[in-house]
C-alpha positions as CSV (number, residue, x, y, z in Angstrom):
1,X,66.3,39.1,-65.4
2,X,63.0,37.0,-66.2
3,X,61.8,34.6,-64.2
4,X,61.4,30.8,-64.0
5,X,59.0,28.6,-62.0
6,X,58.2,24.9,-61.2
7,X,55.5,23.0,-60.4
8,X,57.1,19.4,-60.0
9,X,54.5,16.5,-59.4
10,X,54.8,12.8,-59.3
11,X,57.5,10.5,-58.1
12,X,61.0,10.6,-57.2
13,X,61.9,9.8,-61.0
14,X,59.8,12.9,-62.5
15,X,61.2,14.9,-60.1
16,X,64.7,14.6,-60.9
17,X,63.4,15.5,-64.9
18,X,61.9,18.5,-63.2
19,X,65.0,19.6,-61.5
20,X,66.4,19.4,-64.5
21,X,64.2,20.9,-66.5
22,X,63.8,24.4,-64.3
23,X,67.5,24.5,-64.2
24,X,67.9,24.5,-68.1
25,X,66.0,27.2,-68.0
26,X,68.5,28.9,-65.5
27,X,71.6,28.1,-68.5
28,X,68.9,30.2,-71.0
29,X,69.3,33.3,-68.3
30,X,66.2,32.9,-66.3
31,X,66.3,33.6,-62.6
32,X,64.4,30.4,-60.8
33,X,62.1,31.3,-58.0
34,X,59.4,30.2,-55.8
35,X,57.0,32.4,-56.6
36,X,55.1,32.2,-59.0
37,X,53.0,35.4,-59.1
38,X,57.3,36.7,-60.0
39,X,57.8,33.8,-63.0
40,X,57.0,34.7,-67.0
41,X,57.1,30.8,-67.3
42,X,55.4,28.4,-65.4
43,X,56.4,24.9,-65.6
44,X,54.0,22.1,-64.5
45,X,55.8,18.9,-64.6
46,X,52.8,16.2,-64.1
47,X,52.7,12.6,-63.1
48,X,49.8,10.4,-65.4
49,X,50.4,6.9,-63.2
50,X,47.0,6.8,-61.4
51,X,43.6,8.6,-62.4
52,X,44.8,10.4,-58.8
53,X,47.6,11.7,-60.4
54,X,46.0,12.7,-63.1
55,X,43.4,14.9,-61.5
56,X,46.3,16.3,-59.8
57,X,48.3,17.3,-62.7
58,X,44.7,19.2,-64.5
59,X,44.0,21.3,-61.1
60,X,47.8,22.4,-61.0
61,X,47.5,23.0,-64.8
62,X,44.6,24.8,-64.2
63,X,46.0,26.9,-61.1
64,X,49.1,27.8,-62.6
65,X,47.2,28.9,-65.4
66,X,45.5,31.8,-63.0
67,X,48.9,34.0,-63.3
68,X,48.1,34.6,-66.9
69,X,45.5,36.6,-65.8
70,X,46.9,37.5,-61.9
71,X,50.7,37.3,-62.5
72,X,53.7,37.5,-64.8
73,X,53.4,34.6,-66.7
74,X,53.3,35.2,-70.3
75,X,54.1,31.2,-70.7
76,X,52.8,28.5,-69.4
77,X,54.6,24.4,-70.2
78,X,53.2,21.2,-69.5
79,X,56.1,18.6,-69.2
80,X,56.4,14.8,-67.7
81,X,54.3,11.9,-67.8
82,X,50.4,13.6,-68.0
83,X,52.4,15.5,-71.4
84,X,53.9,12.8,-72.8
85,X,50.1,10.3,-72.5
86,X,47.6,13.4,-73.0
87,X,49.0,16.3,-75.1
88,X,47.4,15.4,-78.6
89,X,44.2,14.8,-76.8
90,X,43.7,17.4,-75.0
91,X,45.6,20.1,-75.8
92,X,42.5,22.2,-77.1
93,X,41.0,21.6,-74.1
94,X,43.4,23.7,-71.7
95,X,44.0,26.9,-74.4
96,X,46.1,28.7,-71.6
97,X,48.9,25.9,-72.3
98,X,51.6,27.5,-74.2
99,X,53.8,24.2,-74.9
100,X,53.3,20.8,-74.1
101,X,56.6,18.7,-73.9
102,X,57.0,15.0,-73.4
103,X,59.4,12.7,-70.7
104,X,61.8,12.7,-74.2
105,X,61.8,15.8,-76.5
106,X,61.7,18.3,-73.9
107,X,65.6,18.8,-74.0
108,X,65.2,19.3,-77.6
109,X,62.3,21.7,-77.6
110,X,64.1,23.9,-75.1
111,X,67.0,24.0,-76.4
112,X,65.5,25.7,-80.1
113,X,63.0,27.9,-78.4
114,X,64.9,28.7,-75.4
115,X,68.8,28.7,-76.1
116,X,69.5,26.3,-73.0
117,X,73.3,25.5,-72.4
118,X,73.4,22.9,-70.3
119,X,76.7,21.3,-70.2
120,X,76.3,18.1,-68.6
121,X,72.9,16.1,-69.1
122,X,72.4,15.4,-65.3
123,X,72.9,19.0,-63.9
124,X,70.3,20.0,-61.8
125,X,68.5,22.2,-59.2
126,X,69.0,19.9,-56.3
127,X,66.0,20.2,-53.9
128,X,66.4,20.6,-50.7
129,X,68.0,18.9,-48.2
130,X,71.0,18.9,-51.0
131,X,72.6,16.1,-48.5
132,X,70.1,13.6,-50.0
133,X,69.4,13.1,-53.5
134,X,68.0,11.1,-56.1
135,X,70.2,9.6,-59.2
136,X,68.2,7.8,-62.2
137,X,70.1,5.0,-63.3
138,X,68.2,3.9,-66.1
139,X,64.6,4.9,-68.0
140,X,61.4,2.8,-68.8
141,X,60.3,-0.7,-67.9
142,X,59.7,-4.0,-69.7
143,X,58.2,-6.3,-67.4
144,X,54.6,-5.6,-69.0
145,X,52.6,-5.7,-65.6
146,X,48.8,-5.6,-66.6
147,X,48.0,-2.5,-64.5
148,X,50.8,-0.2,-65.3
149,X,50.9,2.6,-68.2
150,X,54.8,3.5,-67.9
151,X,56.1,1.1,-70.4
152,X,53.9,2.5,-72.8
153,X,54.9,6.4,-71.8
154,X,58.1,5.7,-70.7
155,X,59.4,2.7,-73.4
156,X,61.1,-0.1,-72.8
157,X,63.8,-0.2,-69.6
158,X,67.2,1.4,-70.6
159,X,69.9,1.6,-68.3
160,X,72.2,4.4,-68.1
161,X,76.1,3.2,-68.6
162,X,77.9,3.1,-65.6
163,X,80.2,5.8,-66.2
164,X,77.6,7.9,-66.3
165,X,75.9,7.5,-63.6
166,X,79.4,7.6,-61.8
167,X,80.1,11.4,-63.0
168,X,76.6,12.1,-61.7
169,X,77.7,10.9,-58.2
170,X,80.8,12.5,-57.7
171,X,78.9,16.4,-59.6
172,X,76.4,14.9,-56.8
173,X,78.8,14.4,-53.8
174,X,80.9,17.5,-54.8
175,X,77.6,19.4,-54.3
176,X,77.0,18.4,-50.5
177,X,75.3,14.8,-50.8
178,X,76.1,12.5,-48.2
179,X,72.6,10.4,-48.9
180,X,73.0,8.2,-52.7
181,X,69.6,7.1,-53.5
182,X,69.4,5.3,-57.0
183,X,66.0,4.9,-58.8
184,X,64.7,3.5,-61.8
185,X,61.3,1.9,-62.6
186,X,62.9,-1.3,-61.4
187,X,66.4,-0.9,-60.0
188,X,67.2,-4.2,-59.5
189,X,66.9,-5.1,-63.3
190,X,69.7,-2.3,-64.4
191,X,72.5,-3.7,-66.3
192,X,70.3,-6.8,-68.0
193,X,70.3,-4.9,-71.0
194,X,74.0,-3.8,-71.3
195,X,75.5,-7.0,-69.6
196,X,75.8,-5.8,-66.2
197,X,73.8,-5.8,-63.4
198,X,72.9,-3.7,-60.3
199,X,75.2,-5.3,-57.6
200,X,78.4,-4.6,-60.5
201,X,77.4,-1.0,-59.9
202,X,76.8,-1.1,-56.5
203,X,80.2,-2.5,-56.3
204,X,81.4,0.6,-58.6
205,X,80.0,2.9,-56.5
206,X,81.4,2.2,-53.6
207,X,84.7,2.0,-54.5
208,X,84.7,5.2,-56.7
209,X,83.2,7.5,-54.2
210,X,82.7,8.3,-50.7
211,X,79.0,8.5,-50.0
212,X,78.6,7.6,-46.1
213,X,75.3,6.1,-47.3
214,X,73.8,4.6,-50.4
215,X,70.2,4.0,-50.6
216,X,68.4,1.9,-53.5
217,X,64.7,1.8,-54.3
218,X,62.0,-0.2,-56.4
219,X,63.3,-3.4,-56.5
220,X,61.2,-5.9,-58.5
221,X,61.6,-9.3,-55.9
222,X,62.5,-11.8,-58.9
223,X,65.8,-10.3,-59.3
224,X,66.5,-9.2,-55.6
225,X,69.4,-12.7,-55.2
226,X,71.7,-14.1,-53.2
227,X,74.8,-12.4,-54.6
228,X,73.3,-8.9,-53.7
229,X,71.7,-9.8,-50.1
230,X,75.7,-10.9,-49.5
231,X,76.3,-7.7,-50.6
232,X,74.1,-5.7,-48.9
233,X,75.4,-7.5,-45.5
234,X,78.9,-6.8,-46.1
235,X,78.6,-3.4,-46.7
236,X,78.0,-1.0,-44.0
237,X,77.3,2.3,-46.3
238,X,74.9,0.2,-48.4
239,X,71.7,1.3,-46.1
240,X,69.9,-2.1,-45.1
241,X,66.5,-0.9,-46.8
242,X,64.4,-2.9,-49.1
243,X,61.6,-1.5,-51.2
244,X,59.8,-4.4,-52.8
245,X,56.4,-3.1,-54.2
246,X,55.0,-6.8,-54.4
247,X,51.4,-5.9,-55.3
248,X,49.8,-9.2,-54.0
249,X,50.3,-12.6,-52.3
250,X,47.2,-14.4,-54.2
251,X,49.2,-16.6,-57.2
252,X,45.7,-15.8,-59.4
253,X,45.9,-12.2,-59.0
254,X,49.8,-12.5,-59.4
255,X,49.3,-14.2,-62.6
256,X,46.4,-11.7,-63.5
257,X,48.9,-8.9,-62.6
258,X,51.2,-10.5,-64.7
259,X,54.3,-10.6,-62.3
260,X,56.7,-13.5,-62.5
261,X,56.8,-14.6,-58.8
262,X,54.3,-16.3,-56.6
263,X,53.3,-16.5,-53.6
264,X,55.4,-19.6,-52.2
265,X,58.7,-17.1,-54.0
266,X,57.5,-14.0,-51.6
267,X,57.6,-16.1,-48.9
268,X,60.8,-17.7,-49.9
269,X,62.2,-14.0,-50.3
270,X,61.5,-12.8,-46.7
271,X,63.0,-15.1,-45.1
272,X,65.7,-15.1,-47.3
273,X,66.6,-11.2,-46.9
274,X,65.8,-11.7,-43.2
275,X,68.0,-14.2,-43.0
276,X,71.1,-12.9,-45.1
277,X,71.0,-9.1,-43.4
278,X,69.2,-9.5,-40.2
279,X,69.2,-5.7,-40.2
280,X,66.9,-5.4,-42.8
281,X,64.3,-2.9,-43.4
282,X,61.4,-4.0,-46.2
283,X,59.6,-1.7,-47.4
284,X,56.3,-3.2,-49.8
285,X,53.1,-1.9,-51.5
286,X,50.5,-3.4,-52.4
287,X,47.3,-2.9,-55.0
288,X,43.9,-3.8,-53.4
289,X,40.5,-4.1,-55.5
290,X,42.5,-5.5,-58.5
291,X,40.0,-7.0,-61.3
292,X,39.3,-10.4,-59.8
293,X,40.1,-10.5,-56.4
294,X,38.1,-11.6,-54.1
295,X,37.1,-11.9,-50.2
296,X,39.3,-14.9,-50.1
297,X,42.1,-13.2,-51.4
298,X,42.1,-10.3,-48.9
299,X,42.1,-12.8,-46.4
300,X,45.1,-14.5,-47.9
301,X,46.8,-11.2,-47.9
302,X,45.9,-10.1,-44.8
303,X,47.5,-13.2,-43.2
304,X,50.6,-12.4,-45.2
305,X,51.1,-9.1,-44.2
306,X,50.4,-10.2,-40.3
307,X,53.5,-12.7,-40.9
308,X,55.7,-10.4,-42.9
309,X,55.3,-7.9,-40.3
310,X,56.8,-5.2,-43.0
311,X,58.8,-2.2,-41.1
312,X,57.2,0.2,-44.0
313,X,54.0,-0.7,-46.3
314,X,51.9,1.3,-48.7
315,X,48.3,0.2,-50.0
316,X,46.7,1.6,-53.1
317,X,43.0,1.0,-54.4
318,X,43.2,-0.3,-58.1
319,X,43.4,2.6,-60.7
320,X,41.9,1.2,-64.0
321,X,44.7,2.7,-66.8
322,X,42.7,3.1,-70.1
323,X,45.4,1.1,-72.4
324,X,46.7,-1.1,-69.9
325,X,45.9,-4.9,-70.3
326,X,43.9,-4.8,-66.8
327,X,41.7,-2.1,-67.5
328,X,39.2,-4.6,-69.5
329,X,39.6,-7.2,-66.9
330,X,36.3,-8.3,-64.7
331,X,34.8,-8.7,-62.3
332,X,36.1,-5.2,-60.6
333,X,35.5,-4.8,-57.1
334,X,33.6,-2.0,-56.4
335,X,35.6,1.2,-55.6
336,X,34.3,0.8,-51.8
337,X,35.1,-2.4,-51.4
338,X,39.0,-1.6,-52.8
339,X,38.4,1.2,-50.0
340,X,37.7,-1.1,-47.1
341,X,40.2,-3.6,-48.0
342,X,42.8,-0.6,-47.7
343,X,41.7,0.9,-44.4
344,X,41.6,-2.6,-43.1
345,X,44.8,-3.7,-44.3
346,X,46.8,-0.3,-42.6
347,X,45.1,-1.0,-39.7
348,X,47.0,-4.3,-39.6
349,X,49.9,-2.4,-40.4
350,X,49.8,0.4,-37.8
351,X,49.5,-2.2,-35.1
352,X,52.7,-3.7,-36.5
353,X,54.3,-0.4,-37.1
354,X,53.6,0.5,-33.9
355,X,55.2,-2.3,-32.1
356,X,58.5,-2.4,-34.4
357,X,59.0,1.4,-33.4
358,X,58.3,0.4,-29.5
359,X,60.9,-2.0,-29.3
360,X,63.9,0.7,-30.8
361,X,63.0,2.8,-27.7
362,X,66.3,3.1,-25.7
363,X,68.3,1.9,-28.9
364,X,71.2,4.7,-30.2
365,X,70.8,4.6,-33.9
366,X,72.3,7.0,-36.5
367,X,70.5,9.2,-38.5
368,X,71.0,12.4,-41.1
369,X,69.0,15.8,-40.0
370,X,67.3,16.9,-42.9
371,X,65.8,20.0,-41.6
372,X,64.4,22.0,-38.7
373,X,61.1,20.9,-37.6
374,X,58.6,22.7,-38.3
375,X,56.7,21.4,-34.9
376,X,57.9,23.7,-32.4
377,X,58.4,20.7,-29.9
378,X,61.0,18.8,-32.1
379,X,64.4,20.4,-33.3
380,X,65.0,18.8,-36.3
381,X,63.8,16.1,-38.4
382,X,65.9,13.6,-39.2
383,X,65.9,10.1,-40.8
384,X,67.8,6.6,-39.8
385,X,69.1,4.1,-42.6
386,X,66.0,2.4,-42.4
387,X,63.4,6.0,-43.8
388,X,63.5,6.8,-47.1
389,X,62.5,10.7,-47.9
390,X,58.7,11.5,-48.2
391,X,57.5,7.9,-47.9
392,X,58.5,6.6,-44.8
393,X,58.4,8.3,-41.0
394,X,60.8,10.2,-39.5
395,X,62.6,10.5,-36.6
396,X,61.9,13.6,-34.7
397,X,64.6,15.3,-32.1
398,X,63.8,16.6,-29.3
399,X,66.7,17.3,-27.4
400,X,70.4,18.9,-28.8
401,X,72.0,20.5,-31.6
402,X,73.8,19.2,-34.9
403,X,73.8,20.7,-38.0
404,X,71.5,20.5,-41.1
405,X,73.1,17.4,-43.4
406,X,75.4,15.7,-41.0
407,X,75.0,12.1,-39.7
408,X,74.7,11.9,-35.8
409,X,74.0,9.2,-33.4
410,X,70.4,9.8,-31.6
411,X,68.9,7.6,-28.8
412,X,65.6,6.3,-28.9
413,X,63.5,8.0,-26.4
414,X,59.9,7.3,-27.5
415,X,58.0,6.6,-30.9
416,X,54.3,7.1,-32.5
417,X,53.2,4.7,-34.9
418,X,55.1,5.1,-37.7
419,X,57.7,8.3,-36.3
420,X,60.6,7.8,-33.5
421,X,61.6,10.4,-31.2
422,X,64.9,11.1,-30.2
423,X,68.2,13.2,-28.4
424,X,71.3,13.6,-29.8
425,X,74.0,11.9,-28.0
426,X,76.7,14.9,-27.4
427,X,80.2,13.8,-27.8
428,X,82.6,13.8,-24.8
């Protein structure tokens, strides 16, 4: 039987086209496997969001392109984002390339040179842990932001209809998840465009399936309300975690950025979803160096982030997108400068971090083993409600047994900055 392999870049979103990408080729008859000295295709499924991701997707281009010459592979395909923005460009650049598909012909392409069969459009290879997994409610983005390139690679934001996504979650559930986590571009604007909205699937969710928790991710904080805070405090599988990339607290460089809230709304926010779920987790990230910002707006940040004291934060340096309306914006801060204001800003944050871990020492909290630890002095790592995969820390056991995928109550024993350490609590 030939052989199939992936390369699967970028975020949570790409990944799930990935999955599903590889596992068409399984309906075609190929055998999937991890190595790719074994595989006659290679799959490279980029990311194109940041020039980082970009260099990322060439150099695994270009080392999957070695098993031409040292492996099996007799074809090599470029899929996702870096496809979709790059292909007619530089496809005479990178030879070795076999086929480049994009985020929305690939299904067709495969399907006339490889005979997939793929019977349902969400079927997947689920990565592991299978326990927790991703489920794309809708595609694209319209809010315009000045720095971003997915509207124009991804198109406008389209949700998926409800019943959809519902048959995803219970293929998903029969599979072995116990961990929902929905994603989109912006998750809080699903259902605007089909007259819905997020907390009407939320709702749907719950009652139509029996996922101990449901976790949601990228909310845009204009459309994070009332209505869903209420519901997010009333329901205890709804995991208390909000990720609000806000990008800045400076109303010039908001406006610049060309997001809808300001600084006096962020404020008003924070409060707010401390207020309504008092066990909240917000999560935020935020873009320094952007065209225009200056010392007095670090400062202004800075000061924010010491009163929002954020459980989870990520900082990026400004990536100017050629094509994006920021990219001809000045002055731009030097690359150092964006630097500094980073390392500065996480220091802030680790010294927060550090403290919010420090006080859930002696706490019993529950939390979903996703694999044994590679660190010989932990069992297992494991997550609470309040870590998302790959982003956010873990919490590490040190003492007794539970198996891979279930939920189990830990106590708190001891933390690092951003990682808890813990025992499982044995029953009677």
């Amino acid at each position: 039987m030939p052989k199939a392999a992936l390369q699967n870049l970028g975020c949570s979103k790409n990944l799930v086209d990935g999955d599903r990408i590889i596992y068409s080729l399984k309906t075609a008859g190929y055998e999937v496997t991890e190595n790719f000295s074994d595989a006659e295709i290679i799959v490279v499924n980029t990311c194109s969001f940041i020039r980082e991701a970009q260099e990322e997707a060439i150099e695994s281009i270009l080392d999957c392109a070695s098993y031409k010459n040292g492996g099996k592979c007799t074809t090599l395909i470029v899929s996702g984002c870096f496809s979709e923005r790059y292909r007619e460009e530089v496809a005479e650049k990178f030879p070795e390339v076999d086929l480049w598909v994009g985020v929305n012909d690939w299904e067709h392409i495969f399907k006339e040179k490889f005979s997939t069969k793929v019977n349902k459009p969400f079927e997947r290879k689920l990565e592991d842990p299978v326990t927790s997994q991703y489920l794309k409610i809708a595609e694209g983005c319209s809010h315009g932001c000045t720095f971003c390139i997915i509207p124009s690679i991804r198109g406008k934001f389209v949700s998926r209809p409800d019943t959809d996504i519902i048959e995803e979650a219970h293929w998903l559930y029969e599979n072995g998840t116990k961990e929902l986590i929905l994603v989109a571009q912006d998750s809080s604007f699903y259902g605007r465009d089909i007259n819905s909205t997020l907390q009407e699937l939320l709702e749907k969710l719950l009652a139509q399936t029996l996922f101990p928790w449901i976790r949601v991710m990228y909310l845009h904080p204009k459309y994070v309300d009332n209505s869903l805070l209420s519901l997010f405090a009333n329901e205890s599988r709804l995991c208390p975690y909000f990720d609000i990339p806000l990008q800045h607290i400076s109303d010039p460089l908001l406006k610049a950025m060309n997001r809808p809230t300001t600084g006096k709304d962020i404020y008003a926010l924070l409060d707010n979803i401390r207020s309504m779920v008092p066990d909240a987790a917000v999560r935020s990230a935020f873009i320094l160096g952007f065209p225009g910002e200056t010392e007095k707006d670090f400062r202004e940040l800075q000061r924010f982030v010491e009163y929002a004291r954020f459980d989870k934060l990520g900082v990026f340096p400004y990536s100017p997108e050629e094509g994006t309306k920021a990219f001809g914006m000045r002055p731009r801060p030097m690359a150092s400068t964006a630097t500094r204001r980073c390392e500065e800003l996480m220091l802030i944050q680790r010294d927060i971090s550090r403290e919010l871990m420090e006080a859930k020492i002696g706490k019993t909290i529950d939390v979903i083993i996703d694999r044994v630890a590679e660190d010989p002095d932990f069992n297992y790592e494991a997550r609470s409600r309040h870590d998302a995969p790959e982003v956010d820390g873990k919490v590490l056991i040190t003492e007794g047994n539970a198996d891979i995928g279930t939920i189990v109550p830990v106590q708190i024993i001891g933390c690092g900055d951003y990682d808890l350490y813990g025992k499982v609590i044995s029953k009677p």
